[in-house]
C-alpha positions as CSV (number, residue, x, y, z in Angstrom):
1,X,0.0,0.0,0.0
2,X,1.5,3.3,-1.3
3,X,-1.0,5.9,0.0
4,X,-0.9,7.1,4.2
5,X,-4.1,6.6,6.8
6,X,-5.6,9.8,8.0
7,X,-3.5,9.6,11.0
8,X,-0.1,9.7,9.6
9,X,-0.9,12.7,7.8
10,X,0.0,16.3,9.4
11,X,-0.6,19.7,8.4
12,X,3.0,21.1,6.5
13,X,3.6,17.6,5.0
14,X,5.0,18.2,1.5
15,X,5.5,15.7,-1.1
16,X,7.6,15.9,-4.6
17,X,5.5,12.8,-6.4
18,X,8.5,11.4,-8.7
19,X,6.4,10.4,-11.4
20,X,6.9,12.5,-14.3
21,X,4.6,12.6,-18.2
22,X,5.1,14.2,-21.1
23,X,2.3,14.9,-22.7
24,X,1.5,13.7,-26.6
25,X,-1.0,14.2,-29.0
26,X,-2.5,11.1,-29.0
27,X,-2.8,11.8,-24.7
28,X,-4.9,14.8,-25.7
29,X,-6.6,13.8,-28.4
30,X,-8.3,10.8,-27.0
31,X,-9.2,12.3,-23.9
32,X,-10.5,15.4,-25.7
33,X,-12.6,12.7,-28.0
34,X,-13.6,10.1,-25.0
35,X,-15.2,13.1,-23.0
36,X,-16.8,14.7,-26.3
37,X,-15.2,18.2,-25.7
38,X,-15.1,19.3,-29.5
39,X,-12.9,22.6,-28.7
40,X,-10.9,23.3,-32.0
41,X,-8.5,24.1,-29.6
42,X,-7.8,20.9,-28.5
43,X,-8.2,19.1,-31.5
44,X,-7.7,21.3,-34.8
45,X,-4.4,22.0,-35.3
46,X,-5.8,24.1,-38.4
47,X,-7.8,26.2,-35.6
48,X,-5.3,25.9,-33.2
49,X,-2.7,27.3,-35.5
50,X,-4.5,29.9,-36.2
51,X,-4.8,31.0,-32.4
52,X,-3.2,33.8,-29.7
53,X,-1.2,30.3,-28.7
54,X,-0.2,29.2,-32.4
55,X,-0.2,25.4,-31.6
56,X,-3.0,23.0,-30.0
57,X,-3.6,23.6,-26.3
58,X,-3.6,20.1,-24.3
59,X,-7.3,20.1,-22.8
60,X,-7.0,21.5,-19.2
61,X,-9.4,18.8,-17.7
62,X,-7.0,15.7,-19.1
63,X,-4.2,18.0,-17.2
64,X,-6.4,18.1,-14.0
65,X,-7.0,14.2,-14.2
66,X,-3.4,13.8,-14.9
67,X,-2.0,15.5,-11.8
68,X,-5.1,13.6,-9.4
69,X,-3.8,10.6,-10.8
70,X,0.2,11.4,-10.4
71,X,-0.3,12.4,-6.5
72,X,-2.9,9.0,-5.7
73,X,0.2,6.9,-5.5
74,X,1.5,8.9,-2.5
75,X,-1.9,10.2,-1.2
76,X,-4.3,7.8,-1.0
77,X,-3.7,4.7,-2.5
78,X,-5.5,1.5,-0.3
79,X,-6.8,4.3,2.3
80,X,-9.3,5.7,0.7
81,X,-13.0,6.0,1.4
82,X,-13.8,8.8,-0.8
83,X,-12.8,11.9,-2.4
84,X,-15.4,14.4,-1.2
85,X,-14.5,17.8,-3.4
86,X,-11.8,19.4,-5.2
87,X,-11.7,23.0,-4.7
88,X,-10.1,26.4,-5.9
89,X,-9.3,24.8,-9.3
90,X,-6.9,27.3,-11.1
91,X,-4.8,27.0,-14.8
92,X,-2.3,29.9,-14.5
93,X,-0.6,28.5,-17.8
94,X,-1.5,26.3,-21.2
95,X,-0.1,23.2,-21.6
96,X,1.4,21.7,-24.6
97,X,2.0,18.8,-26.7
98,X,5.2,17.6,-25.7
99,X,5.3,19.3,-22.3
100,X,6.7,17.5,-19.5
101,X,4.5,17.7,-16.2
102,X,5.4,16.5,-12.1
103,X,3.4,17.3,-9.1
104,X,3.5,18.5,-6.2
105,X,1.2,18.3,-2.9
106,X,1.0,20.0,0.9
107,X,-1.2,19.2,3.4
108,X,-3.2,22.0,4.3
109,X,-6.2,20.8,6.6
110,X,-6.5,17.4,8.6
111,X,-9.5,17.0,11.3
112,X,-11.2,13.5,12.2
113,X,-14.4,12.8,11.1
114,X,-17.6,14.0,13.2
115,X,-20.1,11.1,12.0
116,X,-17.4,8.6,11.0
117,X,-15.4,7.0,13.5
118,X,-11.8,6.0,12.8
119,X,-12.0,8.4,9.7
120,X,-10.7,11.6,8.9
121,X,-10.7,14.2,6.6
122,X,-7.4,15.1,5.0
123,X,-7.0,18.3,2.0
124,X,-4.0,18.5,0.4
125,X,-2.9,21.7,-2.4
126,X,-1.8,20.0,-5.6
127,X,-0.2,21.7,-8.0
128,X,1.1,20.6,-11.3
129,X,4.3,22.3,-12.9
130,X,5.4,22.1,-16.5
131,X,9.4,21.2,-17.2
132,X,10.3,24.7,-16.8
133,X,9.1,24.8,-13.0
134,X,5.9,26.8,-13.9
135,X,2.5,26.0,-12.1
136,X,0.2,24.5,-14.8
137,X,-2.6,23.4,-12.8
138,X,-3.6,24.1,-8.6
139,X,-6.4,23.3,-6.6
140,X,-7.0,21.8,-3.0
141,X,-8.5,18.2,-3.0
142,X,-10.5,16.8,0.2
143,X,-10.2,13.2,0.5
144,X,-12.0,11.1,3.8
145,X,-9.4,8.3,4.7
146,X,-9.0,6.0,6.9
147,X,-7.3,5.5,10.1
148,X,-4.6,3.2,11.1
149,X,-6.1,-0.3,12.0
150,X,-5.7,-0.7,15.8
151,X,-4.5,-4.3,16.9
């Protein structure tokens, strides 16, 4: 089991998840599809081309669901009960094919649940940087876990 119970968790704890992805075409392209988002922007190069940004823009929700999925491994994994909101969702910058992205995530709440016993509540920042060290993606994510199995 990768992921931490709700009691191991304190508030300052910072983690630099080492899994890294570039992003390619195809990454973009079939999420863009799967989810029906028919943006030119994500999936015109013609359009996209054409644009401010000169190039097709990687579809921010595929670089949400990218960075949950990066910081799961060292969140959550096997401790979960279930994610409960994600919050303040922010893209400061566009991402692009052939961008390389990495997370990062900081506890910023814990408190024990009031209804569930040997539960707690846990909210971590996450924020997803592109290769040049720029934030790409933020938001805070709430997540109920549980606690350490007493023996």
């Amino acid at each position: 089991m990768a992921g931490r119970f709700f009691d191991e968790w304190q508030v300052g704890d910072r983690i630099a998840h080492e899994l890294r992805r570039t992003v390619t075409e195809t990454d973009n392209l079939i999420f863009s599809t799967l989810t029906h988002n028919t943006q030119p922007l994500h999936i015109d190069a013609e359009a996209a081309r054409a644009s401010e940004f000169g190039q097709i823009l990687v579809n921010g929700t595929f670089t949400f669901s990218l960075m949950v999925g990066i910081t799961v491994g060292d969140t959550t994994a096997g401790t979960l009960v279930a994610n409960l909101g994600y919050d303040k969702l922010v893209m400061p910058r566009p991402v692009f094919i052939g961008d390389t992205l990495r997370a990062e995530s900081e506890v910023v709440e814990t408190r024990p649940s009031k209804s569930r016993p040997g539960q707690g509540i846990v909210t971590w920042r996450h924020q997803m940087l592109n290769q040049r060290g720029e934030p790409v993606c933020e938001c805070l994510r709430s997540a109920l876990l549980r606690s350490r199995p007493t023996t």
